[in-house]
N, C-alpha and C positions, 0 to 999 in steps of 0.2 A: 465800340464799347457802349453800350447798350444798358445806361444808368437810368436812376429812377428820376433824376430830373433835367440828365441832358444825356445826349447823345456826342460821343466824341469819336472823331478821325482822324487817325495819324500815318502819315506817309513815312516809311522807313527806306532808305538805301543800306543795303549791308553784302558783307559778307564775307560767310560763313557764322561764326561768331561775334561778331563786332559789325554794329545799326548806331545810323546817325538817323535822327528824326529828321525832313525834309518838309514836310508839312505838318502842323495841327490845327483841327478845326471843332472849336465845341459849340453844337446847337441846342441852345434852350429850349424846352417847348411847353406850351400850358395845359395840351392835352396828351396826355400819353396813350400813347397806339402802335401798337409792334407793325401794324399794318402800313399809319403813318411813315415810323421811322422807315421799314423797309424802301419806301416809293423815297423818302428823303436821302436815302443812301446811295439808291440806282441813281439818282438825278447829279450826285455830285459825286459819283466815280466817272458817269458820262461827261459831265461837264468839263472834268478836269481830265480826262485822257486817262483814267483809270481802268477802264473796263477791262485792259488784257490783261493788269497785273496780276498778282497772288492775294489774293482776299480772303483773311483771316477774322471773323466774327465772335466775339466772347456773347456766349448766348445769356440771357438776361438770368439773375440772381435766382431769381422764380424759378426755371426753369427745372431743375434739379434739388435734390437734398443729399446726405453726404453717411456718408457710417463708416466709422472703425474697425478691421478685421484683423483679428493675427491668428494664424495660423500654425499647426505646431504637427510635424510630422509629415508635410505633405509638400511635396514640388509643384513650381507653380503651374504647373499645366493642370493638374488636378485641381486646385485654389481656382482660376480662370474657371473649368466648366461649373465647377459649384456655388462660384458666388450668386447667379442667379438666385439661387433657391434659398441664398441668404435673407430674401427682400420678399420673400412672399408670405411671410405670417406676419411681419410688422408694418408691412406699406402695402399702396395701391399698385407699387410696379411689378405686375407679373411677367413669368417669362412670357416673350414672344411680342409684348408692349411695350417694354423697355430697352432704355437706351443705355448702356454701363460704360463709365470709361475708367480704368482702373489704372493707380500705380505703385508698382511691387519696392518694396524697403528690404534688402534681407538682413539679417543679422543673427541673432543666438533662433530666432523663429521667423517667417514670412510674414510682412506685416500689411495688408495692403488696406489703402485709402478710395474706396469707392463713392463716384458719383454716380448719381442715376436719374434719370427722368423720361418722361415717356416718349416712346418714340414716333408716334402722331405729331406731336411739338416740333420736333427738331427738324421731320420731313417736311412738315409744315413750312417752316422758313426756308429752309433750301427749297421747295417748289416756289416759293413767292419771290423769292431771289430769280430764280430761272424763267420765269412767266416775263420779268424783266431784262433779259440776256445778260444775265449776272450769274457766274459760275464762282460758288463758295469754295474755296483751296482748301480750309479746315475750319470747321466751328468747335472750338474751345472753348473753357470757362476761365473767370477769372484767377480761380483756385491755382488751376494747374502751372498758368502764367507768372503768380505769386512764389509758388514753389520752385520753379525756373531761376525764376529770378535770385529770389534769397539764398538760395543752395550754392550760386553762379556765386555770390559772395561771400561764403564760407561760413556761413553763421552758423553756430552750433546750436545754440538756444536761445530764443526767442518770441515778443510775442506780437505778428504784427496787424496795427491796429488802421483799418479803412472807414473813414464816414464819410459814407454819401450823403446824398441831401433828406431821404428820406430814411434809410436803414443803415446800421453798421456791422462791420465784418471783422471776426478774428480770426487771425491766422497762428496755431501754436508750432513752434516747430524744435524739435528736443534731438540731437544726435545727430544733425543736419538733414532731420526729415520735417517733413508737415505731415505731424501728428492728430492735431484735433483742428476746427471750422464750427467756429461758431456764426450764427447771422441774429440780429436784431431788426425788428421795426420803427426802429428811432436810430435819428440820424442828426445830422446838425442844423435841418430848421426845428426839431424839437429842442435843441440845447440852445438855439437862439430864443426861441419862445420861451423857457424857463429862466434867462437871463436876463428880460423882457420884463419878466413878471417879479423883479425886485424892483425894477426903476418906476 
């Protein structure tokens, strides 16, 4: 998991539906570098006899931006080829540069919750991964994980709320879906330093 002001790694044993964590390891760092972290990572999956396992990487906040889609009339095979052409009058991701990972809600209309980012980026990491004999299993976000997770626990509506150190993140989720994602650029050393500045 690939934060803005550390880096953490967790070893899970599971399975099928049910993971005991095994390891956790959070690294600080003062300079942030994707490049950095990558060579940080290879060195302590090697280290630690990790390399054959399943390696799952939440690619960093930046990476992507997010849009609300519902759809009305249409099945979702039809929704899938057209969301591309959702993102090309209001973003930089055009088809054929982009990277989409979508997920379908049905109910009275198709509702789906699109990420996207470019896809130079993401090939970027998996080749920097692999230059290191490190084979990525799936690069995820943390959106999709969030949603996993809360849905796993039945919550109907809710709002949940992530601060990192330098950004924070909302997660809304109304009818046991994740509805809307919000991201800020303040996190909790800005709510440190405002707390700071009474004393």
């Amino acid at each position: 998991d690939l934060g803005s002001y550390s880096l953490k790694i967790s070893v899970f044993k599971g399975f099928k539906k049910s993971a005991t964590v095994e390891q956790f390891y959070e690294h600080f760092r003062k300079n942030i570098s994707l490049e950095n972290d990558i060579e940080f990572i290879s060195r302590y999956l090697q280290d630690n006899k990790l390399i054959n396992e399943k390696i799952v990487l939440f690619a960093p906040f930046y990476f992507t931006t997010h849009r609300q889609i519902t759809f009305t009339g249409l099945d979702k095979k039809k929704v899938e080829l057209s969301i591309p052409f959702q993102f090309e009058e209001t973003t930089p991701f055009v088809q054929g540069k982009s990277h989409f990972s979508v997920q379908f809600h049905e109910k009275k209309d198709l509702f789906a919750l699109v990420e996207v980012g470019l896809l130079d980026e993401f090939v970027g990491i998996v080749k920097n991964f692999y230059q290191r004999n490190v084979k990525l299993h799936s690069l995820t976000t943390e959106s999709a994980c969030v949603e996993f997770s809360l849905i796993e626990k039945g919550l109907e509506t809710c709002c949940f709320i992530d601060i990192g150190h330098f950004s924070t993140k909302l997660y809304f989720f109304h009818e046991h879906r994740l509805v809307f994602i919000e991201s800020s650029s303040r996190g909790g050393f800005h709510l440190t330093e405002a707390i700071k500045s009474f004393y």
